[in-house]
PDB file of N, CA, C and O in Angstrom:
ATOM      1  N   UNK A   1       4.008 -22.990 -21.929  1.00  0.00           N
ATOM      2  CA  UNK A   1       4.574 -22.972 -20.601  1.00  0.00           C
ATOM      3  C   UNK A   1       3.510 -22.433 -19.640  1.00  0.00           C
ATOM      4  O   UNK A   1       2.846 -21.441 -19.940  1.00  0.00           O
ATOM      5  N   UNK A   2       3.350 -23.096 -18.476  1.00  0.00           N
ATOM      6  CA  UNK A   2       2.607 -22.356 -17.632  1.00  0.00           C
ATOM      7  C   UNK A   2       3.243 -21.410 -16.606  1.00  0.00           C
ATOM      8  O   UNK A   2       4.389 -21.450 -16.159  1.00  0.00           O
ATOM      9  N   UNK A   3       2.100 -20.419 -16.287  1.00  0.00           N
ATOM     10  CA  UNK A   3       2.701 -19.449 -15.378  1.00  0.00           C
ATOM     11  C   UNK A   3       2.442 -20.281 -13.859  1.00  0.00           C
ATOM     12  O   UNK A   3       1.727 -21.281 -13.800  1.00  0.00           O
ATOM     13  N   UNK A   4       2.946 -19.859 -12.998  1.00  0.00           N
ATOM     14  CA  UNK A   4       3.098 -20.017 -11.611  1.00  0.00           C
ATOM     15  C   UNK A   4       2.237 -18.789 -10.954  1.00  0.00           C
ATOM     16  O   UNK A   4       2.269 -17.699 -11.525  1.00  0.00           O
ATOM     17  N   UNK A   5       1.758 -18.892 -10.211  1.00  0.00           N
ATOM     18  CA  UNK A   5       0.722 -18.402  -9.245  1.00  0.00           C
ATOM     19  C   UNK A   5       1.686 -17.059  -8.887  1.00  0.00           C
ATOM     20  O   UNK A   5       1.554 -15.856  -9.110  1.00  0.00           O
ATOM     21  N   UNK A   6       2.757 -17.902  -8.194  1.00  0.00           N
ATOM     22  CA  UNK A   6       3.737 -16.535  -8.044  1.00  0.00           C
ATOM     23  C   UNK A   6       4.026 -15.668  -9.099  1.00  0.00           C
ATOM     24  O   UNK A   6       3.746 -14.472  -9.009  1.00  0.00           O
ATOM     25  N   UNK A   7       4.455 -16.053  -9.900  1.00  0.00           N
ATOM     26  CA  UNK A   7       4.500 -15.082 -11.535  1.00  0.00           C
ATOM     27  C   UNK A   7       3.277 -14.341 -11.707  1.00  0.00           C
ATOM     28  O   UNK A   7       3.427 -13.131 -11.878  1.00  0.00           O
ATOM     29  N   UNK A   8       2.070 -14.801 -11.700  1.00  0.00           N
ATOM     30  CA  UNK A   8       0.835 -14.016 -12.149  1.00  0.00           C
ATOM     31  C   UNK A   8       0.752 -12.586 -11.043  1.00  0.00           C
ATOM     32  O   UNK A   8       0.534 -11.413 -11.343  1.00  0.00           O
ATOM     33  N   UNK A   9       1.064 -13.314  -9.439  1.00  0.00           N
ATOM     34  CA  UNK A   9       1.320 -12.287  -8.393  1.00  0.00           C
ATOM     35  C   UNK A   9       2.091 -11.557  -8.715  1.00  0.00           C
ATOM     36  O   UNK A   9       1.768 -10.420  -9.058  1.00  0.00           O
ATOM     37  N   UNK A  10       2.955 -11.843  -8.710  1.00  0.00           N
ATOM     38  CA  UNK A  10       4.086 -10.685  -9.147  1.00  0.00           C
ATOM     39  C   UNK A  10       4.110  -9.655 -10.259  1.00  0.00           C
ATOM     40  O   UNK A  10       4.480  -8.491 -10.102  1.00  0.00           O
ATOM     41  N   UNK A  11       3.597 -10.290 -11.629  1.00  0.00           N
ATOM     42  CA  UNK A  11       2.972  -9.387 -12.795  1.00  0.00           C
ATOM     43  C   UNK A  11       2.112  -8.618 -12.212  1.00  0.00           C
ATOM     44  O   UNK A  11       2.610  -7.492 -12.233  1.00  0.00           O
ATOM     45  N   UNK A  12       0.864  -8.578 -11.583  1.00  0.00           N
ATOM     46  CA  UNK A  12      -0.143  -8.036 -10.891  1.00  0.00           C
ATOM     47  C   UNK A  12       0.089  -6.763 -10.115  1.00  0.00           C
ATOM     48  O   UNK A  12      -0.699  -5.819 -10.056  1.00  0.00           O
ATOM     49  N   UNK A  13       1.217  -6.849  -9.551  1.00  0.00           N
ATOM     50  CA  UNK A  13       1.822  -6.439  -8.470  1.00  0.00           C
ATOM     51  C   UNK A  13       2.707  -5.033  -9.078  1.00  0.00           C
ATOM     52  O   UNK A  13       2.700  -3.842  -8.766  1.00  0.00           O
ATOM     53  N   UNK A  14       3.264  -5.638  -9.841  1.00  0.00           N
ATOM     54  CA  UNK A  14       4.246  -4.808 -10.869  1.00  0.00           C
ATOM     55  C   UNK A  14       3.333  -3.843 -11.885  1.00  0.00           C
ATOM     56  O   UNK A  14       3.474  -2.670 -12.231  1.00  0.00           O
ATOM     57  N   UNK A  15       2.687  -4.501 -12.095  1.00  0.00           N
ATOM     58  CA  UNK A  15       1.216  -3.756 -13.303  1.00  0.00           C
ATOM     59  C   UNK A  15       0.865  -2.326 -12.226  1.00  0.00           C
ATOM     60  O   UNK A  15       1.091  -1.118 -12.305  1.00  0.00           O
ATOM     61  N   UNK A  16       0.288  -3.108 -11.360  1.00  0.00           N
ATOM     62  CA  UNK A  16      -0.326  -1.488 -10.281  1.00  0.00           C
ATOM     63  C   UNK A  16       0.335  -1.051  -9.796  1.00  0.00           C
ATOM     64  O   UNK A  16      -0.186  -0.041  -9.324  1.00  0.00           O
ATOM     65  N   UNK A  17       1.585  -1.130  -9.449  1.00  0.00           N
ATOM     66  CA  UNK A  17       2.221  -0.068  -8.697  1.00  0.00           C
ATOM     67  C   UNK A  17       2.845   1.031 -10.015  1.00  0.00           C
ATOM     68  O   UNK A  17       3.180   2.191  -9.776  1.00  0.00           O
ATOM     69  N   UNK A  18       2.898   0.523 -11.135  1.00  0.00           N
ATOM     70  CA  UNK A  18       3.620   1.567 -12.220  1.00  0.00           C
ATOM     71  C   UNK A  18       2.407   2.123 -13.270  1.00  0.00           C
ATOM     72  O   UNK A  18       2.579   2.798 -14.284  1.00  0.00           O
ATOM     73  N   UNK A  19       1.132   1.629 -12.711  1.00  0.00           N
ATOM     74  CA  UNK A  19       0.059   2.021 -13.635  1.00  0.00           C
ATOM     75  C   UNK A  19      -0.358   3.594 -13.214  1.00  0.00           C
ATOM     76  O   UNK A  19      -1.180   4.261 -13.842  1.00  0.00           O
ATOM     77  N   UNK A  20       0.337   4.029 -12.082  1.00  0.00           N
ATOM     78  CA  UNK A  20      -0.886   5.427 -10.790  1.00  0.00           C
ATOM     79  C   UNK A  20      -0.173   6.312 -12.023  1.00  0.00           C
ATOM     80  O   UNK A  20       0.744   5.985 -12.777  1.00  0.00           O
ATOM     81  N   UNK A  21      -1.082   7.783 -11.927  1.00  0.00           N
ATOM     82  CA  UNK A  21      -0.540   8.697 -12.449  1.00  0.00           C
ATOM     83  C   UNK A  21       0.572   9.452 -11.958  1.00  0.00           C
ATOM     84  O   UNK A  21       1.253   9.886 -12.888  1.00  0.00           O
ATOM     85  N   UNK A  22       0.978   9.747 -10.867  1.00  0.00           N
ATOM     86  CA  UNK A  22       2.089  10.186 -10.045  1.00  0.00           C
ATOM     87  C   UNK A  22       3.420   9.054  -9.888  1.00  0.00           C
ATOM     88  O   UNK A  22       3.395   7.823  -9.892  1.00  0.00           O
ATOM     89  N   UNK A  23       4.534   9.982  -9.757  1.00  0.00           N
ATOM     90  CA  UNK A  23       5.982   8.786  -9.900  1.00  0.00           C
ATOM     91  C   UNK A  23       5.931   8.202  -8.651  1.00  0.00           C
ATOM     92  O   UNK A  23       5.623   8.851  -7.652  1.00  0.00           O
ATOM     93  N   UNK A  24       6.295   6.662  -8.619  1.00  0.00           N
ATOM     94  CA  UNK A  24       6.493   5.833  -7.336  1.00  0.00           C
ATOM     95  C   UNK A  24       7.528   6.290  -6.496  1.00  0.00           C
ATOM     96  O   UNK A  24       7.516   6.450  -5.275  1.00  0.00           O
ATOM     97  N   UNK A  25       8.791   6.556  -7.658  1.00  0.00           N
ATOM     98  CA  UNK A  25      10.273   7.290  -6.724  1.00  0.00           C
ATOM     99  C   UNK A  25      10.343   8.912  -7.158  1.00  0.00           C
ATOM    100  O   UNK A  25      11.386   9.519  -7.403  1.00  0.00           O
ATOM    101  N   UNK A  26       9.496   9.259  -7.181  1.00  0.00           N
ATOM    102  CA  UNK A  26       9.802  10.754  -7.824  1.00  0.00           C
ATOM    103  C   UNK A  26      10.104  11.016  -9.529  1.00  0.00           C
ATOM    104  O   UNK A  26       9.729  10.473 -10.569  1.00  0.00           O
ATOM    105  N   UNK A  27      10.817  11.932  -9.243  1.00  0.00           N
ATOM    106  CA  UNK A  27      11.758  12.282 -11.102  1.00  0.00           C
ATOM    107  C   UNK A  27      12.901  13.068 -10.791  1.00  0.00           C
ATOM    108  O   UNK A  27      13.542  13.546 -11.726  1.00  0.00           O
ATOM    109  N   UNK A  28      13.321  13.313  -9.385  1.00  0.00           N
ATOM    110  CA  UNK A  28      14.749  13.514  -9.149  1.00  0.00           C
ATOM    111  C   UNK A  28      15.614  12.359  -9.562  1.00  0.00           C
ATOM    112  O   UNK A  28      14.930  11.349  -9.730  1.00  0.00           O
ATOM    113  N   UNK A  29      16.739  12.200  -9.755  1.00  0.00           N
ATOM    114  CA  UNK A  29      17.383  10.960 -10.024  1.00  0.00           C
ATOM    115  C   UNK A  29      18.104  10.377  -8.480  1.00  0.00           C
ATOM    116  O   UNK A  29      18.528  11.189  -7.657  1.00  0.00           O
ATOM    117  N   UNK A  30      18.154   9.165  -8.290  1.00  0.00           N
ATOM    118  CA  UNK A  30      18.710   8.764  -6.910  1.00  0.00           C
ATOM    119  C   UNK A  30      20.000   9.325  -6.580  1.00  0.00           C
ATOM    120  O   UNK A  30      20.864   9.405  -7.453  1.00  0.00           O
ATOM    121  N   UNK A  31      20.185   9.673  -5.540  1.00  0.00           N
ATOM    122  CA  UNK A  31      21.422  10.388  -4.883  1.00  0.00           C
ATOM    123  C   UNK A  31      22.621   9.922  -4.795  1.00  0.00           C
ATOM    124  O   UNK A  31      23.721  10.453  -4.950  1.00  0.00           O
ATOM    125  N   UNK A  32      22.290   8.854  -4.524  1.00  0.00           N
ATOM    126  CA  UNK A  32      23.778   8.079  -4.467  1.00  0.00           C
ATOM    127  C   UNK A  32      24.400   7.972  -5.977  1.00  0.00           C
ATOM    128  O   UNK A  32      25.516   8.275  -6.397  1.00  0.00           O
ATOM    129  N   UNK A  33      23.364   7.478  -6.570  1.00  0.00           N
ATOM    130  CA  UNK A  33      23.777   7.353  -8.391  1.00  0.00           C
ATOM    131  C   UNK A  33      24.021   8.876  -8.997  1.00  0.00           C
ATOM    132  O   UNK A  33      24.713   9.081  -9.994  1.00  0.00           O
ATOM    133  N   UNK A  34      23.472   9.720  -8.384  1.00  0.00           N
ATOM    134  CA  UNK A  34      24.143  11.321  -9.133  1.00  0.00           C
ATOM    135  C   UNK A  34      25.227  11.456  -8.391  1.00  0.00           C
ATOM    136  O   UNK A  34      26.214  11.996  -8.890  1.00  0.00           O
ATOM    137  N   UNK A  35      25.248  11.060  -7.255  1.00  0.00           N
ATOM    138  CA  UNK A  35      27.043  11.657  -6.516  1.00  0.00           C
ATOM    139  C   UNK A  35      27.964  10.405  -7.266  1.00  0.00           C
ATOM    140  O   UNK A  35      29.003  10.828  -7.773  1.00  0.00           O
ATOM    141  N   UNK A  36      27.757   9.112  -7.388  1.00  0.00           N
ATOM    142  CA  UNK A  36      29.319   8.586  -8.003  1.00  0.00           C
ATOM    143  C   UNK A  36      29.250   8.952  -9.528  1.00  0.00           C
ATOM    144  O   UNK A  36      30.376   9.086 -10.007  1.00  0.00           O
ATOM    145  N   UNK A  37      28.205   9.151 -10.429  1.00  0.00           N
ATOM    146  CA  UNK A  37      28.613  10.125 -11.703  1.00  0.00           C
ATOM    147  C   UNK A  37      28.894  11.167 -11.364  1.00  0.00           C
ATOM    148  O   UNK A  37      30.092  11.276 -11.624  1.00  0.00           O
ATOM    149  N   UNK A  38      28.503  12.164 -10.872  1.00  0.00           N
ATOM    150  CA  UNK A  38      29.355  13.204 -10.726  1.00  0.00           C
ATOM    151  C   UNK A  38      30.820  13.246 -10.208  1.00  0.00           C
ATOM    152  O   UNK A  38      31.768  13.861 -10.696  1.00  0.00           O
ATOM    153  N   UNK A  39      30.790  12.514  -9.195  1.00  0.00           N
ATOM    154  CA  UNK A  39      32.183  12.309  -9.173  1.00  0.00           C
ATOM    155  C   UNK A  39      33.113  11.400  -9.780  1.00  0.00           C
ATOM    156  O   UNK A  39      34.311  11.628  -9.947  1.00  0.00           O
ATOM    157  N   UNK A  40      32.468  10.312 -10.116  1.00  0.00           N
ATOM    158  CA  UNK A  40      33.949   9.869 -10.930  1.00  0.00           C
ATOM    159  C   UNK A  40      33.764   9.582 -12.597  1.00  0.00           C
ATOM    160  O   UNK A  40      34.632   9.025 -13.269  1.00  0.00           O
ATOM    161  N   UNK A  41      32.262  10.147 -13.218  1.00  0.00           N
ATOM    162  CA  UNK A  41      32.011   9.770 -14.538  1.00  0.00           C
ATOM    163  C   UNK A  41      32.701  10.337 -15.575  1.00  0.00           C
ATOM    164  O   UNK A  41      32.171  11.435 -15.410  1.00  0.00           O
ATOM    165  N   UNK A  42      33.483  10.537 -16.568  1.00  0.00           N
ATOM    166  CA  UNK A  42      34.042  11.638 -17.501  1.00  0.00           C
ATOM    167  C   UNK A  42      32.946  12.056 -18.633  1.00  0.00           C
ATOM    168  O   UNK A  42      32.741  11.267 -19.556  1.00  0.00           O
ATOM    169  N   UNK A  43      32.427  12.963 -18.586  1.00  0.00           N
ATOM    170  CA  UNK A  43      31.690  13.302 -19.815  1.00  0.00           C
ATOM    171  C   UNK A  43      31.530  12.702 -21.073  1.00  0.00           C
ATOM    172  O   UNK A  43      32.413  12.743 -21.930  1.00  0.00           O
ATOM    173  N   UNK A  44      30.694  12.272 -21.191  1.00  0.00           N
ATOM    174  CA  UNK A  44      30.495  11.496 -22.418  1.00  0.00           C
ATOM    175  C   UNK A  44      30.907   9.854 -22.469  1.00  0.00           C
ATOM    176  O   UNK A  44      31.397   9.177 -23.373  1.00  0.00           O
ATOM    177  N   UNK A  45      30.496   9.529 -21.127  1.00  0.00           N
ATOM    178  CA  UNK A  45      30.802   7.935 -20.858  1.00  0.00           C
ATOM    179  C   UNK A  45      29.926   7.233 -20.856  1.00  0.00           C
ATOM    180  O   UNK A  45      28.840   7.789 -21.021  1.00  0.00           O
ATOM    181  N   UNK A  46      29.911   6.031 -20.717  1.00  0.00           N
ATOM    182  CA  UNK A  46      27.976   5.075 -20.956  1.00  0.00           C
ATOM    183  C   UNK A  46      28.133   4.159 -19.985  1.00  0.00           C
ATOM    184  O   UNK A  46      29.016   3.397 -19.592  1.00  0.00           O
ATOM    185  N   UNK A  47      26.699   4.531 -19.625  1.00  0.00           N
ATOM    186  CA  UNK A  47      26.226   3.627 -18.511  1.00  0.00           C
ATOM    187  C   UNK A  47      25.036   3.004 -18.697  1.00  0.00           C
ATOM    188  O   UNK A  47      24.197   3.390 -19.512  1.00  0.00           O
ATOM    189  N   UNK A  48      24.880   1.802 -17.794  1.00  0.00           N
ATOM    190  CA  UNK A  48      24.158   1.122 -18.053  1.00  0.00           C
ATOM    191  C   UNK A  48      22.869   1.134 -16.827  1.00  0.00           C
ATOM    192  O   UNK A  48      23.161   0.713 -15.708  1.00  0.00           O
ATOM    193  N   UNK A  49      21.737   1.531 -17.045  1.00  0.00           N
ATOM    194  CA  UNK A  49      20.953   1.380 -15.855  1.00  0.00           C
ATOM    195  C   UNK A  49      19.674   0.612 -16.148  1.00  0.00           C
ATOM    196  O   UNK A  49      18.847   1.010 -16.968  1.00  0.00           O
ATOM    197  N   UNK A  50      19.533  -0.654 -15.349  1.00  0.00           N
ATOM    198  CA  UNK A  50      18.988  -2.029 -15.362  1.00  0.00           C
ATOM    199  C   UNK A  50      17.971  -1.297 -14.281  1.00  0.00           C
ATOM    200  O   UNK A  50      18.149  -0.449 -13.407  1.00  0.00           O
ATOM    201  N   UNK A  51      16.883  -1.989 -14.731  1.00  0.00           N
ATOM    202  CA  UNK A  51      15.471  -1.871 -13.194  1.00  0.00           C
ATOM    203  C   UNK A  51      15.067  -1.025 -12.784  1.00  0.00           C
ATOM    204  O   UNK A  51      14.718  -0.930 -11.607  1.00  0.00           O
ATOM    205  N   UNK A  52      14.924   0.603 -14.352  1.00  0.00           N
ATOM    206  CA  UNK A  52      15.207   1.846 -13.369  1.00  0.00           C
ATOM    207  C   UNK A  52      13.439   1.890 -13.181  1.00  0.00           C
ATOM    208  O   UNK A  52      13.116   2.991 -12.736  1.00  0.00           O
ATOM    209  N   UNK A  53      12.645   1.284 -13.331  1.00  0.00           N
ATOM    210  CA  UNK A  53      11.339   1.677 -12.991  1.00  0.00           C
ATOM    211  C   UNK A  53      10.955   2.522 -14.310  1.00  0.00           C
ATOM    212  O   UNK A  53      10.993   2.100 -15.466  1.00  0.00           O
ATOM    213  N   UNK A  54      10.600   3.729 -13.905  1.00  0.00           N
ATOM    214  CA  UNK A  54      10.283   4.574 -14.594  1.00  0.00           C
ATOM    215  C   UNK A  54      11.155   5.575 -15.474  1.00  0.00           C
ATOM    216  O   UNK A  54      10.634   6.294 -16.327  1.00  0.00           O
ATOM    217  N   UNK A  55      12.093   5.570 -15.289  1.00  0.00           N
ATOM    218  CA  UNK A  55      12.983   5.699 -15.924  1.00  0.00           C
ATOM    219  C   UNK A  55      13.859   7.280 -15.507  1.00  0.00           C
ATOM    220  O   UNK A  55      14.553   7.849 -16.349  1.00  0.00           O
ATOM    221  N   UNK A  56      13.687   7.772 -14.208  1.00  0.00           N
ATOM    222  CA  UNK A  56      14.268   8.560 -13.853  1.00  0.00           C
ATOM    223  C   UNK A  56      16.226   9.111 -14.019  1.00  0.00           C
ATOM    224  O   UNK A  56      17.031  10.012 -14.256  1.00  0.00           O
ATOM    225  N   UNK A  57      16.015   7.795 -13.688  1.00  0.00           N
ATOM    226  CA  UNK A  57      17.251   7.583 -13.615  1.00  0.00           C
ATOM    227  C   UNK A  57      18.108   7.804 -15.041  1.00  0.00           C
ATOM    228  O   UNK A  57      18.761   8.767 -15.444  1.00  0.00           O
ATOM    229  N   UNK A  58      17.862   6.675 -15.547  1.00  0.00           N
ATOM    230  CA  UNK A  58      17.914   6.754 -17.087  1.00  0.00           C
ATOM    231  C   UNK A  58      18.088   8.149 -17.915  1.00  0.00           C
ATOM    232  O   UNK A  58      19.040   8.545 -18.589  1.00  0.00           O
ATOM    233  N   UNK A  59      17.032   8.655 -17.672  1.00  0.00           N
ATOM    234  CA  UNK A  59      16.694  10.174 -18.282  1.00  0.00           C
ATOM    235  C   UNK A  59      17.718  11.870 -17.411  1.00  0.00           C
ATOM    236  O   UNK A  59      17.785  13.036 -17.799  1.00  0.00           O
ATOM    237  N   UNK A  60      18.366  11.115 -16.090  1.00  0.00           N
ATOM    238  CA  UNK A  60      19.650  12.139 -15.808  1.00  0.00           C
ATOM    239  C   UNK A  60      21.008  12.091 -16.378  1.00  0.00           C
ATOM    240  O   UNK A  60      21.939  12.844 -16.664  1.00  0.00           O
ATOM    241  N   UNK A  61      20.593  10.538 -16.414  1.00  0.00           N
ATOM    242  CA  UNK A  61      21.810  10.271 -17.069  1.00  0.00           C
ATOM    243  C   UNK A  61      22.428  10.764 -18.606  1.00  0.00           C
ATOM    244  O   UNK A  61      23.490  11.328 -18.869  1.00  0.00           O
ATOM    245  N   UNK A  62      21.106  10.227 -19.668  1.00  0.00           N
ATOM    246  CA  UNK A  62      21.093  11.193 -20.663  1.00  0.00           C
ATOM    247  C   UNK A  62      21.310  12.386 -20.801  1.00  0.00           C
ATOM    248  O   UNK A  62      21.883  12.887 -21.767  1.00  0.00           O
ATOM    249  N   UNK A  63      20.828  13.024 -19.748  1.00  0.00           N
ATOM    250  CA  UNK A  63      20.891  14.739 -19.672  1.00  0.00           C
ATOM    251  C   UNK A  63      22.104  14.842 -19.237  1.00  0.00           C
ATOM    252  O   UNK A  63      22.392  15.979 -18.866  1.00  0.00           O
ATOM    253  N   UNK A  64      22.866  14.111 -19.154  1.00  0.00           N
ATOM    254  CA  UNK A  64      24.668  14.553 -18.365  1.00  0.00           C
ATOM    255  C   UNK A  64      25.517  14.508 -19.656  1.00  0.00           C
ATOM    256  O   UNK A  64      26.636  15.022 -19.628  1.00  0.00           O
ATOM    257  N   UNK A  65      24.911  13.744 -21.140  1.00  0.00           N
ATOM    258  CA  UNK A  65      25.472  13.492 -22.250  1.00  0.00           C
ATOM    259  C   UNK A  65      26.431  12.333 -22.057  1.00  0.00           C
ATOM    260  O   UNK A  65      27.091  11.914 -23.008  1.00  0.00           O
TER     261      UNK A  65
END
């Protein structure tokens, strides 16, 4: 299969912005996503988080059990 010009751009694109040594969004977890688990998650429930980048997100969530 061949790639598309756009695809190679976009890989490229995606490669350097997650390659720097410092986080793109931090390592707080996003705000909006800690206020509706906190408010409406029950302990010990599963969620699913798609596209988290680096995985901030991901990794509060774990820590909530």
């Amino acid at each position: 299969m061949k790639k598309t010009h756009f695809a190679d751009d976009a890989a490229q694109f995606w490669d350097k912005r997650f390659s720097r040594d410092e986080y793109v969004f931090g390592k707080d977890p996003n705000a909006y996503l800690k206020d509706q688990v906190t408010s409406r998650m029950k302990p010990g429930g599963s969620a699913l988080c798609i596209a988290d980048g680096e995985g901030r997100n991901s990794v509060w969530l774990a820590q909530q059990g």
